[in-house]
TORDO-240663 format. One record per residue (C-alpha): x, y, z. Coordinates in steps of 0.5 Angstrom, whole numbers, plus 2048, in hexadecimal, padded with zeros to 3 digits. Example, Ala and Ser with C-alpha at 12.3 -4.5 7.8 and 13.67 -1.06 7.14 Angstrom:
8197F781081B7FE80E
END
This chain:
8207B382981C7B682381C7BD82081E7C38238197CA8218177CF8258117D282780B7D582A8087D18318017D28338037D88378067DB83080D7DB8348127D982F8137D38318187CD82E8157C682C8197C082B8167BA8278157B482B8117AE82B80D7AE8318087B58328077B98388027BD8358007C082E8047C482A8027CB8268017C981F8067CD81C80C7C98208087C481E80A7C58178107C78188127C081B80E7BD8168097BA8198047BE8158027C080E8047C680D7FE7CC80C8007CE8077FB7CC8007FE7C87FB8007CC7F47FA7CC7EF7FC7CD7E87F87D37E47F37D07DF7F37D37D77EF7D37D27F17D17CB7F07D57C57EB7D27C07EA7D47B97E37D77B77E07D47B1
END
């Protein structure tokens, strides 16, 4: 047996998935991330740009 999260069905009742290999159908994206089996949504951090100083001549 895989991981164990918790969830939404597709009938938005609060439902229990456990991880297994086989699959009876497909699982909410957010369990599916929960489970690690998805990337999670959200966007990688960006570093803010700078702008130097420059003497003026």
């Amino acid at each position: 047996m895989g991981g164990i999260t918790q969830g939404v069905d597709e009938d938005g009742h609060l439902a229990v998935f456990l991880g297994e290999s086989g699959q009876q159908g497909y699982l909410p994206h957010n369990v599916a991330v929960s489970l690690g089996w998805a990337p999670s949504p959200t966007p990688p951090t960006r570093r803010r740009r700078t702008v130097r100083a420059t003497r003026l001549r």
